[in-house]
PDB file of N, CA, C and O in Angstrom:
ATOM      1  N   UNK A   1     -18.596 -10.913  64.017  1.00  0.00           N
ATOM      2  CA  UNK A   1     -17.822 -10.504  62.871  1.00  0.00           C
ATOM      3  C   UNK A   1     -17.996 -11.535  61.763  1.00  0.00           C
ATOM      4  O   UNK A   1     -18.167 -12.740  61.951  1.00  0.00           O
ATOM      5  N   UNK A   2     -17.921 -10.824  60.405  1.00  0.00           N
ATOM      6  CA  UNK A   2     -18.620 -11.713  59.338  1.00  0.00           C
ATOM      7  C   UNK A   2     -17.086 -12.145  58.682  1.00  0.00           C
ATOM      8  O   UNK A   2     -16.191 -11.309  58.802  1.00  0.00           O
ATOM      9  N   UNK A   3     -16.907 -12.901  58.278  1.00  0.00           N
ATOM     10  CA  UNK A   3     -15.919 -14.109  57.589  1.00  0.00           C
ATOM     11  C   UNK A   3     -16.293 -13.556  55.506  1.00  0.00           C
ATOM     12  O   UNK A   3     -15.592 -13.678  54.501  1.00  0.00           O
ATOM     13  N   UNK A   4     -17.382 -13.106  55.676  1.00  0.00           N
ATOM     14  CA  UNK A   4     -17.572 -12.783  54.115  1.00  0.00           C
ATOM     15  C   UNK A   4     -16.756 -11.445  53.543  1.00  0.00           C
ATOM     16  O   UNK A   4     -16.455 -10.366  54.053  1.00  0.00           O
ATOM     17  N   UNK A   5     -16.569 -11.989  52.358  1.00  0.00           N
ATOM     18  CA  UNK A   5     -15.537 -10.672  51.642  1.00  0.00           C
ATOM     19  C   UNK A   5     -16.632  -9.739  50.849  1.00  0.00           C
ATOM     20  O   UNK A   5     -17.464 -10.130  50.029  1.00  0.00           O
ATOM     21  N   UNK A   6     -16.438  -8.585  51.251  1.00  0.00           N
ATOM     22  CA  UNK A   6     -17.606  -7.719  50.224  1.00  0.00           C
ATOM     23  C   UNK A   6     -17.159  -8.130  48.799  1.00  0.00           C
ATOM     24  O   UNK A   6     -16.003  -8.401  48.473  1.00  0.00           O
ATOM     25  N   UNK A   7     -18.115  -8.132  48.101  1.00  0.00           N
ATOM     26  CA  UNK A   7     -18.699  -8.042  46.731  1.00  0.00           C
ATOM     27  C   UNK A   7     -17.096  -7.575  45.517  1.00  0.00           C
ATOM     28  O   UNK A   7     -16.335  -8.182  44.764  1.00  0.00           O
ATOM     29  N   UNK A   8     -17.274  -6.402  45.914  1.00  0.00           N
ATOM     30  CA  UNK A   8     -15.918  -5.373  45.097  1.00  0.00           C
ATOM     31  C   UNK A   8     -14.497  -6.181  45.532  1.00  0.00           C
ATOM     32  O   UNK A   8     -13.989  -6.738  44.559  1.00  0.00           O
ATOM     33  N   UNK A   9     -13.707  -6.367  46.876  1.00  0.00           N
ATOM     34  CA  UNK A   9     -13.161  -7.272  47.073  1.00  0.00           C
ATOM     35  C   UNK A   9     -12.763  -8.514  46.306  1.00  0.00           C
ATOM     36  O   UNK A   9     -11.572  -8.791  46.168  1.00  0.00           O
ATOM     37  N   UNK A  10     -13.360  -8.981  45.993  1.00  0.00           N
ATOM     38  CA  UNK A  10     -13.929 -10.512  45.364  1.00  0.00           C
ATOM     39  C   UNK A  10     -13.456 -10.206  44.190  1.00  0.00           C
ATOM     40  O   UNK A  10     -12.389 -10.527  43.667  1.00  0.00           O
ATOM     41  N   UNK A  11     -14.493  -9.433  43.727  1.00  0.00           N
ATOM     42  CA  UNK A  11     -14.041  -9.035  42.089  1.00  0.00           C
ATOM     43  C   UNK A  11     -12.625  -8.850  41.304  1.00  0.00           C
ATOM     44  O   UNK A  11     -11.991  -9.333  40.366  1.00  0.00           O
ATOM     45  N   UNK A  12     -12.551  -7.938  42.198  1.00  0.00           N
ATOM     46  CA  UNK A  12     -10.840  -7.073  42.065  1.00  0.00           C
ATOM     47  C   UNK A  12      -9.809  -8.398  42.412  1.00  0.00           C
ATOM     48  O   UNK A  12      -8.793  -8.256  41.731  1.00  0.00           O
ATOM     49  N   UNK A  13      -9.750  -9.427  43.104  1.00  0.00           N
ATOM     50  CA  UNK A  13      -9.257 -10.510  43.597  1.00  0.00           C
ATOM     51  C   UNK A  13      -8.942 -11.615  42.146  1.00  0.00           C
ATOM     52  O   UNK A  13      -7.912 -12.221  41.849  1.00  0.00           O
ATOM     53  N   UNK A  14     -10.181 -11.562  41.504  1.00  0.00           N
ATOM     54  CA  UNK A  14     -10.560 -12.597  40.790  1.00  0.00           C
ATOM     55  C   UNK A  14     -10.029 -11.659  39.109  1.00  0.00           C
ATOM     56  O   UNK A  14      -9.577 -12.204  38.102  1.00  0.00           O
ATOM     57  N   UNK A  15     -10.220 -10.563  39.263  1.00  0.00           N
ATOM     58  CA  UNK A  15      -9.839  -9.491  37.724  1.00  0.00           C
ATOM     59  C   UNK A  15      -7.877 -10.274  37.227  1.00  0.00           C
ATOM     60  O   UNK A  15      -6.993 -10.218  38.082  1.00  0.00           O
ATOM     61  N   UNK A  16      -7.660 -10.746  36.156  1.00  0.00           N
ATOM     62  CA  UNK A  16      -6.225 -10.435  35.944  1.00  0.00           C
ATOM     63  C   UNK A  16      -5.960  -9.310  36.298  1.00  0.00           C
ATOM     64  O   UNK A  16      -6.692  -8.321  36.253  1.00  0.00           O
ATOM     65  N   UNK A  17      -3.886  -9.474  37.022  1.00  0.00           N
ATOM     66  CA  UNK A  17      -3.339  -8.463  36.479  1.00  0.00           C
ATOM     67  C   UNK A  17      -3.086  -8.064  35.313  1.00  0.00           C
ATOM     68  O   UNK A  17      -2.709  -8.872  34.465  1.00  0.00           O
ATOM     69  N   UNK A  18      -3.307  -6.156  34.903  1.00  0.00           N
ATOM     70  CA  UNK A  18      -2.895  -6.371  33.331  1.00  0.00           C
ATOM     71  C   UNK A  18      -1.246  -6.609  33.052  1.00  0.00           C
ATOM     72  O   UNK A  18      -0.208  -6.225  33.592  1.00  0.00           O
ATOM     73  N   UNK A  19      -1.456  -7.119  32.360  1.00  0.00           N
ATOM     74  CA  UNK A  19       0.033  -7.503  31.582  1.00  0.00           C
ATOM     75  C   UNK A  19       1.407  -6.324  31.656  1.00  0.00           C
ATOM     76  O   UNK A  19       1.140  -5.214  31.195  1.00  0.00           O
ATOM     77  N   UNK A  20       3.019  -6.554  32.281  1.00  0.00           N
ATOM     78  CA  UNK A  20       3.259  -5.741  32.299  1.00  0.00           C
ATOM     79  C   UNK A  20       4.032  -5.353  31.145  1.00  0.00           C
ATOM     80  O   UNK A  20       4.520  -6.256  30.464  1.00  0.00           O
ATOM     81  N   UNK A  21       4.255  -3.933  30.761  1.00  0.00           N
ATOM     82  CA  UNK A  21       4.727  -3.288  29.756  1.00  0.00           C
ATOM     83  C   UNK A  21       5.945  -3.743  28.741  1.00  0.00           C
ATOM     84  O   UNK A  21       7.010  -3.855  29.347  1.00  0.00           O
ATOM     85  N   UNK A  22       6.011  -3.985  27.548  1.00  0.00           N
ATOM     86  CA  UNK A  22       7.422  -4.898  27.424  1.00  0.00           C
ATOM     87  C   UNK A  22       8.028  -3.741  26.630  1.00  0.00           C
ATOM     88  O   UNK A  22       8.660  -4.230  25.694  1.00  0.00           O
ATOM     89  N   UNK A  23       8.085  -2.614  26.622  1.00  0.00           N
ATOM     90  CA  UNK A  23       8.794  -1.472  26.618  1.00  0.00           C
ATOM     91  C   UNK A  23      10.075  -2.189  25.854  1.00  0.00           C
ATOM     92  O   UNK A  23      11.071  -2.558  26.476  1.00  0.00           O
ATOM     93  N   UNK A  24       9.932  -2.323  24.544  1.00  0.00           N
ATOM     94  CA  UNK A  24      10.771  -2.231  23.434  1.00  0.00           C
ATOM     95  C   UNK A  24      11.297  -1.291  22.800  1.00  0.00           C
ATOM     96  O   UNK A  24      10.610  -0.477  22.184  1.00  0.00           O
ATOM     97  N   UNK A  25      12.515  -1.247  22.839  1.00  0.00           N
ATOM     98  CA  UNK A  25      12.924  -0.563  22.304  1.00  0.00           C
ATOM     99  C   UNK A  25      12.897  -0.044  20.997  1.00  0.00           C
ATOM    100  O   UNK A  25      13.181  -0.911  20.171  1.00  0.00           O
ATOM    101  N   UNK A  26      12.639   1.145  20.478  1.00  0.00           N
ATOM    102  CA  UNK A  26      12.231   1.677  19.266  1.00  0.00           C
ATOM    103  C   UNK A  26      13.712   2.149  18.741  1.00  0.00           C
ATOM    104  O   UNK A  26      14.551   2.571  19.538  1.00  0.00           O
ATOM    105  N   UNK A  27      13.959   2.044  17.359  1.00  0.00           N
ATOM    106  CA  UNK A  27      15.259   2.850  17.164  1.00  0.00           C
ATOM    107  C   UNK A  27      14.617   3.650  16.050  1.00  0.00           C
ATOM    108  O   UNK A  27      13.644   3.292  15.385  1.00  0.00           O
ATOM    109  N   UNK A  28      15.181   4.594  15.957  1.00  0.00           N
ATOM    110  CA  UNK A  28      14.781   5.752  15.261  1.00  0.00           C
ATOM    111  C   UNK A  28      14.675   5.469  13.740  1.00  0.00           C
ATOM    112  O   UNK A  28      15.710   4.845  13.505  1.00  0.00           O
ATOM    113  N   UNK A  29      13.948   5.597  12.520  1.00  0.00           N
ATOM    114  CA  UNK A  29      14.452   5.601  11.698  1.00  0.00           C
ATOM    115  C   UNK A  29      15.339   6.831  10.613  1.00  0.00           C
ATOM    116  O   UNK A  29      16.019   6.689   9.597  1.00  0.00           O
ATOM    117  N   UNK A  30      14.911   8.070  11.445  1.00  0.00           N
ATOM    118  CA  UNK A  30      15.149   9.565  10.206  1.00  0.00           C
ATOM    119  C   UNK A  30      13.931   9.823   9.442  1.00  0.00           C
ATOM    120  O   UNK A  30      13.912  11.021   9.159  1.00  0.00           O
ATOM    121  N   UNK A  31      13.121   9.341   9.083  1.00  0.00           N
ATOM    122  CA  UNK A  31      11.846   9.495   8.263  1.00  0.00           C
ATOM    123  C   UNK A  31      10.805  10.401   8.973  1.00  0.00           C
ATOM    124  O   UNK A  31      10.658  11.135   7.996  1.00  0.00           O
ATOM    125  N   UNK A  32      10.017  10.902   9.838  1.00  0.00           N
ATOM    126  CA  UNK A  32       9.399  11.329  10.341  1.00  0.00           C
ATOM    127  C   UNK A  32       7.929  10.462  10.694  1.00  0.00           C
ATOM    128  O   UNK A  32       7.510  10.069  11.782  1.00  0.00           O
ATOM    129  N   UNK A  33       7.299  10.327   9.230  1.00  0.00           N
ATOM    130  CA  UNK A  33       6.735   9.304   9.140  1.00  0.00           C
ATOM    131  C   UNK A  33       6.813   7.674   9.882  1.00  0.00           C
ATOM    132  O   UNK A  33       6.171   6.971  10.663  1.00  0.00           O
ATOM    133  N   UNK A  34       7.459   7.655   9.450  1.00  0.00           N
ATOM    134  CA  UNK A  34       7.893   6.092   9.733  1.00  0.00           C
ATOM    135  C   UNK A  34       7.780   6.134  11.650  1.00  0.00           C
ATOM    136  O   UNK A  34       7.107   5.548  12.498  1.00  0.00           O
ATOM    137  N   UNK A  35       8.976   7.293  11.643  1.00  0.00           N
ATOM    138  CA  UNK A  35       9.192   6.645  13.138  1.00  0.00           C
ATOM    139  C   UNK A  35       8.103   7.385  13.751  1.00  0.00           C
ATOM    140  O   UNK A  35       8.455   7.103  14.896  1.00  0.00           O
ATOM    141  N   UNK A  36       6.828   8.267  13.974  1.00  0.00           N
ATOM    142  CA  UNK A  36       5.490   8.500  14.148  1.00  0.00           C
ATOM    143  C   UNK A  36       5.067   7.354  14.357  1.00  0.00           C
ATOM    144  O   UNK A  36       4.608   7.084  15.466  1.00  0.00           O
ATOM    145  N   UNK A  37       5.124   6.278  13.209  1.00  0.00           N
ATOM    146  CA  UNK A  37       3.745   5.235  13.521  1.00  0.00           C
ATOM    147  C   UNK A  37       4.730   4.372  14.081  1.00  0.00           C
ATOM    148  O   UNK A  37       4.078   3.662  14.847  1.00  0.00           O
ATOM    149  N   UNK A  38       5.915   4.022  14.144  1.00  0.00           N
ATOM    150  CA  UNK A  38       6.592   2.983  14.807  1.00  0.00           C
ATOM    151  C   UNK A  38       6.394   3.534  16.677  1.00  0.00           C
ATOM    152  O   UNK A  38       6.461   2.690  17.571  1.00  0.00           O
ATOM    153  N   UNK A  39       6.194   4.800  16.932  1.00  0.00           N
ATOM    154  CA  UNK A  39       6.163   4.965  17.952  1.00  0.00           C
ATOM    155  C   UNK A  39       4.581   4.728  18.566  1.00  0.00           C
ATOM    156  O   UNK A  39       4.242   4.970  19.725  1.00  0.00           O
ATOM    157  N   UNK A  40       3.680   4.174  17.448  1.00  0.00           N
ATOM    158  CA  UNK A  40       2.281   4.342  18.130  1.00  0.00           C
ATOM    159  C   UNK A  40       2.458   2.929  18.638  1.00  0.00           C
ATOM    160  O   UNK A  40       1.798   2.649  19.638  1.00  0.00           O
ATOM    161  N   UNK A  41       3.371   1.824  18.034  1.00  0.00           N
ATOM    162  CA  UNK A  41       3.433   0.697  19.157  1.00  0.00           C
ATOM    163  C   UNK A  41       3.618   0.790  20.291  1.00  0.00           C
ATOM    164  O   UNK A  41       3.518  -0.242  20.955  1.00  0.00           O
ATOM    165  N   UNK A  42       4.003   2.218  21.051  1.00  0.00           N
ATOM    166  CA  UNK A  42       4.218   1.883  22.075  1.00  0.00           C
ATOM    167  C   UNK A  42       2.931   1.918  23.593  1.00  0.00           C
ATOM    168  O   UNK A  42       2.983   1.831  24.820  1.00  0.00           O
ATOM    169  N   UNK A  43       1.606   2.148  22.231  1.00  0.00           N
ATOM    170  CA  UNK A  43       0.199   2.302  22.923  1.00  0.00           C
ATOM    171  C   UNK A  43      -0.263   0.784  22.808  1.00  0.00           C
ATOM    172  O   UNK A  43      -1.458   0.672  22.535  1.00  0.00           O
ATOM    173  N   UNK A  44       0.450  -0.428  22.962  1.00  0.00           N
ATOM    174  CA  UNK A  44       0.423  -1.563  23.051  1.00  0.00           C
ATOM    175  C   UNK A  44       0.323  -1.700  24.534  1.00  0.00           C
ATOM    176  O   UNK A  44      -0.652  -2.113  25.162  1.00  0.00           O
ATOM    177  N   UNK A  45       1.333  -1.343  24.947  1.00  0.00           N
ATOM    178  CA  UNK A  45       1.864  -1.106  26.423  1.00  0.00           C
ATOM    179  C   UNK A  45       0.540  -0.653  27.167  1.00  0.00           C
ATOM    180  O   UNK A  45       0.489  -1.156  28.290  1.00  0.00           O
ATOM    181  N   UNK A  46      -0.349   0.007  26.921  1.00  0.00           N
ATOM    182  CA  UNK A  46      -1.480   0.499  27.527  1.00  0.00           C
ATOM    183  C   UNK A  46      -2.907  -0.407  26.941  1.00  0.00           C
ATOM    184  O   UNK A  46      -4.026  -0.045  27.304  1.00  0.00           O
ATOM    185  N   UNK A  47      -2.796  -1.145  26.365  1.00  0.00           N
ATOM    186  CA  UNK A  47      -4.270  -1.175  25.602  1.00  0.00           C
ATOM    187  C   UNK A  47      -4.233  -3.342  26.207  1.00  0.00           C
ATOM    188  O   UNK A  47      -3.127  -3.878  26.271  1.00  0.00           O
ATOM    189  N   UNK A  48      -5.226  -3.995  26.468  1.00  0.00           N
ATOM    190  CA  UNK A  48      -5.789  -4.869  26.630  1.00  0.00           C
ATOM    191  C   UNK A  48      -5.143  -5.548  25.044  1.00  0.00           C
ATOM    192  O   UNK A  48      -4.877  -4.983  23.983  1.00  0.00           O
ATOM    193  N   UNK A  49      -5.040  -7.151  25.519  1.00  0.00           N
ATOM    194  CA  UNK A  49      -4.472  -7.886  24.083  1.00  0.00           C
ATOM    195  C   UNK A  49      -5.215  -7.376  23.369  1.00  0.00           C
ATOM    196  O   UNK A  49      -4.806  -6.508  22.599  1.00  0.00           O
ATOM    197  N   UNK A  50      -6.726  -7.802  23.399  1.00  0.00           N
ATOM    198  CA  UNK A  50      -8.215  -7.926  22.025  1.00  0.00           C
ATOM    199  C   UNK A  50      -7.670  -6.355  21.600  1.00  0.00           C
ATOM    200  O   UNK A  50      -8.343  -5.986  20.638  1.00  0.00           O
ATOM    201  N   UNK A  51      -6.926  -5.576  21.898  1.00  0.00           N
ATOM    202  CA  UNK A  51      -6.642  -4.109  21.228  1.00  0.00           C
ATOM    203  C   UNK A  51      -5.627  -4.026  20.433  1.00  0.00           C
ATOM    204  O   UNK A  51      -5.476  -3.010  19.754  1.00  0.00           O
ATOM    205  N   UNK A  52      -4.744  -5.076  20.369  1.00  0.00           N
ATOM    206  CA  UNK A  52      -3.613  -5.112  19.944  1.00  0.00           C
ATOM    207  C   UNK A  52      -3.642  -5.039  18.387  1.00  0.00           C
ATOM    208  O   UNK A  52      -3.103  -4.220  17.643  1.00  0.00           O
ATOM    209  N   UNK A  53      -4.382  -6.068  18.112  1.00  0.00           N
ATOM    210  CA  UNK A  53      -4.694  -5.743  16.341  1.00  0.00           C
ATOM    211  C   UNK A  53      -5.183  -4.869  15.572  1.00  0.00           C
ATOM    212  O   UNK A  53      -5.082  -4.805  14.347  1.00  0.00           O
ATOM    213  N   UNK A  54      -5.843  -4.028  16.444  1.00  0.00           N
ATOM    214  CA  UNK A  54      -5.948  -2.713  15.665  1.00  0.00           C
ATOM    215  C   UNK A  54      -4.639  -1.459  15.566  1.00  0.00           C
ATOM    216  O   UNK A  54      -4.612  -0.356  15.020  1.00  0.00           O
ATOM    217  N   UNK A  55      -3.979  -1.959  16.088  1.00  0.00           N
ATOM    218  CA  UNK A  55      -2.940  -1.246  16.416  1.00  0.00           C
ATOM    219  C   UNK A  55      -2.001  -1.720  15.309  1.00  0.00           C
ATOM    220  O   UNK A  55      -1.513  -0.805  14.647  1.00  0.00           O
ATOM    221  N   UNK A  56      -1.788  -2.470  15.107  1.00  0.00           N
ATOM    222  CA  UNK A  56      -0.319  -3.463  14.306  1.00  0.00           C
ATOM    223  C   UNK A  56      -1.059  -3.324  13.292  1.00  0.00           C
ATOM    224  O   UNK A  56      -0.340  -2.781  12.453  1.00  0.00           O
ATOM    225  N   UNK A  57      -2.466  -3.552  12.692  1.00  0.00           N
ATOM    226  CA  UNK A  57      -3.274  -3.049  11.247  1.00  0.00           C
ATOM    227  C   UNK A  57      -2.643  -2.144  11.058  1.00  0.00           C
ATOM    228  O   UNK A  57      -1.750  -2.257  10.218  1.00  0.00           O
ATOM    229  N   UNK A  58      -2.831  -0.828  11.764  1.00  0.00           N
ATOM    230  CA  UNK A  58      -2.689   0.725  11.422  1.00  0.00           C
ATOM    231  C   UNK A  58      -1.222   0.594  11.211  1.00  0.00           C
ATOM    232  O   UNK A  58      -0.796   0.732  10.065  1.00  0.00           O
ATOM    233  N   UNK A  59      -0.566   0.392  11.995  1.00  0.00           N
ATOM    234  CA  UNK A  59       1.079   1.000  11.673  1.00  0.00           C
ATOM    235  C   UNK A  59       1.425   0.068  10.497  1.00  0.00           C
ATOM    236  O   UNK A  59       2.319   0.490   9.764  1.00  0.00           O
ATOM    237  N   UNK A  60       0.990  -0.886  10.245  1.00  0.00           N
ATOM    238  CA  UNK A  60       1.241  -1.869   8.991  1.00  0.00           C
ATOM    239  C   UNK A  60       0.598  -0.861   7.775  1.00  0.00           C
ATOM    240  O   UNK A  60       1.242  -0.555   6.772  1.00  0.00           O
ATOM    241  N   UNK A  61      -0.385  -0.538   7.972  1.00  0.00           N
ATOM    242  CA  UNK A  61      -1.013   0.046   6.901  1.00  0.00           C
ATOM    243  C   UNK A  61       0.135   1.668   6.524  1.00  0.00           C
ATOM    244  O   UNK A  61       0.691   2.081   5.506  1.00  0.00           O
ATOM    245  N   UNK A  62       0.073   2.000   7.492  1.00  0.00           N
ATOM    246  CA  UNK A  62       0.786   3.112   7.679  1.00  0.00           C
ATOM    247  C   UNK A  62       2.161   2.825   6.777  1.00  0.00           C
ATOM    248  O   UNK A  62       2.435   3.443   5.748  1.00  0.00           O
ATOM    249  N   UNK A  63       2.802   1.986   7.241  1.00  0.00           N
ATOM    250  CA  UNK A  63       4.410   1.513   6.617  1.00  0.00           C
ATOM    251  C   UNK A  63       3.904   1.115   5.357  1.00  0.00           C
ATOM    252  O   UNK A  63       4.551   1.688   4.480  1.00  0.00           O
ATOM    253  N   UNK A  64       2.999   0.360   4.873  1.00  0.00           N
ATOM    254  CA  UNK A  64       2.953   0.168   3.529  1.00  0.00           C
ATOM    255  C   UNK A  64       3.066   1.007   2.830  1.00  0.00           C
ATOM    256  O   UNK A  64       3.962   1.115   1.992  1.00  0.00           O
ATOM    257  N   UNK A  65       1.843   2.059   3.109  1.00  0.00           N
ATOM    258  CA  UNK A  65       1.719   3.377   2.273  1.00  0.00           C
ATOM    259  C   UNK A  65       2.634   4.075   2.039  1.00  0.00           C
ATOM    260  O   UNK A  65       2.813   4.614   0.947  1.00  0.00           O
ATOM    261  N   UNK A  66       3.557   4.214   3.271  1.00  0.00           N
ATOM    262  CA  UNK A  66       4.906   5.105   3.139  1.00  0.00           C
ATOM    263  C   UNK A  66       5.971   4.390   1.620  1.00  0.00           C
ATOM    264  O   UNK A  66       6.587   5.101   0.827  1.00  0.00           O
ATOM    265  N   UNK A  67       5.905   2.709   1.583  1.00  0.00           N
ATOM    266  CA  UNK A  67       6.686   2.199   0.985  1.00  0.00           C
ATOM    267  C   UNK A  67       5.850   2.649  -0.704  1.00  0.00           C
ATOM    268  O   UNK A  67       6.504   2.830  -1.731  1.00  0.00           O
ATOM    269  N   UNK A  68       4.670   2.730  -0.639  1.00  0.00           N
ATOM    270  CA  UNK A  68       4.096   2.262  -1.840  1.00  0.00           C
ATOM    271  C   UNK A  68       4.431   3.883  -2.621  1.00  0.00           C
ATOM    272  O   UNK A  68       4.647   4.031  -3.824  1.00  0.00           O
ATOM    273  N   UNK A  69       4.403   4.860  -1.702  1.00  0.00           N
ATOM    274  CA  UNK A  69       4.497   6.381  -1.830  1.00  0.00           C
ATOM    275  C   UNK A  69       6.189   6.603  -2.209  1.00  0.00           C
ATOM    276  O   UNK A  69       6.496   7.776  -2.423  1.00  0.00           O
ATOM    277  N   UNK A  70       6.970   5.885  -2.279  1.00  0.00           N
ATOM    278  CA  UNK A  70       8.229   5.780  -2.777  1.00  0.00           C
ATOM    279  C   UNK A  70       9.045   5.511  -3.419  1.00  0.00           C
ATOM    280  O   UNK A  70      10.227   5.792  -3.622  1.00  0.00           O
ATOM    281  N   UNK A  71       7.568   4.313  -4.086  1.00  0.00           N
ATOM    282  CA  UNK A  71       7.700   3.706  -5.781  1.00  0.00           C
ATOM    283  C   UNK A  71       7.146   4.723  -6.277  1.00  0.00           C
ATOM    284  O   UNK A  71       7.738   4.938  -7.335  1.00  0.00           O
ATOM    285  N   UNK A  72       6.094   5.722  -6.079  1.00  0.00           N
ATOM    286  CA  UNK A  72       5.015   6.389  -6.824  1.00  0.00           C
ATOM    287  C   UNK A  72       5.896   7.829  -7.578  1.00  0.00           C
ATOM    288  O   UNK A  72       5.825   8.331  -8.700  1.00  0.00           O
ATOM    289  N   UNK A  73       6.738   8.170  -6.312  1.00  0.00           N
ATOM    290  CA  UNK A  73       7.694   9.546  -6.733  1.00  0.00           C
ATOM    291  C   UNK A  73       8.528   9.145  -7.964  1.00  0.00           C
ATOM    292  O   UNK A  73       8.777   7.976  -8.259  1.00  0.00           O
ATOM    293  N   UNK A  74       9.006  10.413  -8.773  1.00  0.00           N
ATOM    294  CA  UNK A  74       9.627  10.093 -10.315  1.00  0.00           C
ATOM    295  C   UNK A  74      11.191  10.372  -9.371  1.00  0.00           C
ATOM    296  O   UNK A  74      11.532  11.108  -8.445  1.00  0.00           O
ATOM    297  N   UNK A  75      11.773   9.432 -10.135  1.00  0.00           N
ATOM    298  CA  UNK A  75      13.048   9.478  -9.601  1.00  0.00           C
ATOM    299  C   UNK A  75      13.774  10.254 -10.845  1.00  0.00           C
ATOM    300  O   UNK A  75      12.908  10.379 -11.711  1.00  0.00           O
ATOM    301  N   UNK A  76      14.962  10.807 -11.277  1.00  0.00           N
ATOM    302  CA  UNK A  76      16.148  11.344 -11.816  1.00  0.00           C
ATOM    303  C   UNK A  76      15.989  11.114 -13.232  1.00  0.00           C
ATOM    304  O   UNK A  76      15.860   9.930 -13.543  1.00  0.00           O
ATOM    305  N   UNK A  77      15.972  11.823 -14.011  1.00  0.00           N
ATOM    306  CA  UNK A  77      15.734  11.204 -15.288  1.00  0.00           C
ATOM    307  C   UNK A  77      16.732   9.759 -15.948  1.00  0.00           C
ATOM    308  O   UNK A  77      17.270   9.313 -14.934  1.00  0.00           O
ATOM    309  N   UNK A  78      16.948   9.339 -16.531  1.00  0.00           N
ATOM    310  CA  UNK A  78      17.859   8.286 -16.913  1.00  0.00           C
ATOM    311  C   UNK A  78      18.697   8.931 -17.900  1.00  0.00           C
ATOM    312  O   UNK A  78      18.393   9.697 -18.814  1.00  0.00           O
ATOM    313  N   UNK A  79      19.954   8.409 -17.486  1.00  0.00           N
ATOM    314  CA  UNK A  79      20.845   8.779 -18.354  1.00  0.00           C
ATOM    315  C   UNK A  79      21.039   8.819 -19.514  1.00  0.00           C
ATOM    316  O   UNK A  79      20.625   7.690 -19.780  1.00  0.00           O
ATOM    317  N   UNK A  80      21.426   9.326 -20.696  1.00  0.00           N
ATOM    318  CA  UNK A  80      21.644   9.141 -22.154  1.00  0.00           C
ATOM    319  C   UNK A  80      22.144   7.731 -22.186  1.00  0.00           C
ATOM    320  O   UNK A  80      22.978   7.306 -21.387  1.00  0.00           O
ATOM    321  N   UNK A  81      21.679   7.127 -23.002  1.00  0.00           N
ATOM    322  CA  UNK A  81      22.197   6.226 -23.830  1.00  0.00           C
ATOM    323  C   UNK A  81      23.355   6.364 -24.429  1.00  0.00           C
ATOM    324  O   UNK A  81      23.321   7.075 -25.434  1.00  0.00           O
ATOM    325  N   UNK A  82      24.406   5.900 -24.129  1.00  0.00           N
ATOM    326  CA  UNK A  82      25.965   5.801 -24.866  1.00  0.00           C
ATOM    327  C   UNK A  82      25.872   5.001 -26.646  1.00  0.00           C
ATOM    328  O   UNK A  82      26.661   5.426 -27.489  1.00  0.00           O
ATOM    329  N   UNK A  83      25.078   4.114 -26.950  1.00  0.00           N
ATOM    330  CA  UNK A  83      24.612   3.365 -27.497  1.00  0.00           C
ATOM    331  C   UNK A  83      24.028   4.281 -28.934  1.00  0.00           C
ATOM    332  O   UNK A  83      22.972   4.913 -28.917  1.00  0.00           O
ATOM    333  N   UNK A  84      24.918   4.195 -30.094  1.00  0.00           N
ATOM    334  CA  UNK A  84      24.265   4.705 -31.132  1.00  0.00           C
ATOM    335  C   UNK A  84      23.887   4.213 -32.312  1.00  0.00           C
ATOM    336  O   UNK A  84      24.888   3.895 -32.953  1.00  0.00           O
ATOM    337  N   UNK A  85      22.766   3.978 -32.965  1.00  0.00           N
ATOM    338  CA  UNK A  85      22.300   3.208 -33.964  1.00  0.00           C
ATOM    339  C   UNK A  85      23.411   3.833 -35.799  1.00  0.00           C
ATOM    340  O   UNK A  85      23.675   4.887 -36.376  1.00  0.00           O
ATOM    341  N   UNK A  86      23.646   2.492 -35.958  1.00  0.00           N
ATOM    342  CA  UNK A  86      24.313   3.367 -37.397  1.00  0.00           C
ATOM    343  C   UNK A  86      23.423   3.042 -38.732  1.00  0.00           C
ATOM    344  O   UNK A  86      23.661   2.551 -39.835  1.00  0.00           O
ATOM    345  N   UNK A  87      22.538   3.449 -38.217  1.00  0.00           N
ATOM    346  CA  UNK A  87      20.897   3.580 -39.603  1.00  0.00           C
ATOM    347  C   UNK A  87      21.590   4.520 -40.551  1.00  0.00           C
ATOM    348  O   UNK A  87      21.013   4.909 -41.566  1.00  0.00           O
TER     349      UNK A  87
END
């Protein structure tokens, strides 16, 4: 009887465990948007670190746009001026 560990053995021995899930809690925001890409963090949980930054890019990018798309809309017209010139 051989004392040697097959090949695959070895490997799998020597592989990290992957990291386990840190299942954060998300709270909702009401937006649809928003909480969509806040929920794609939770494909963190599945993906290898070196994956992680593509992930936090996108939903960053994602939240910006939403913010930048909220300056862009015309808001309410402005009120009259109370203020009258006596020209």
């Amino acid at each position: 009887m051989s004392d040697a560990v097959p090949e695959t053995e070895a490997r799998a021995e020597r592989a990290p465990a992957p990291p386990a899930p840190l299942q954060v809690p998300r709270t909702a925001t009401g937006d649809a948007g928003a909480d969509a890409l806040l929920e794609r963090l939770a494909d963190l949980d599945h993906l290898p670190t070196d994956g992680h930054l593509a992930v936090y890019e996108d939903v960053h990018r994602g939240l910006r746009d939403a913010l930048t798309a909220l300056d862009a809309r015309p808001g309410p017209p402005a009120p009259p001026s109370p203020y009258r010139s006596r020209s």
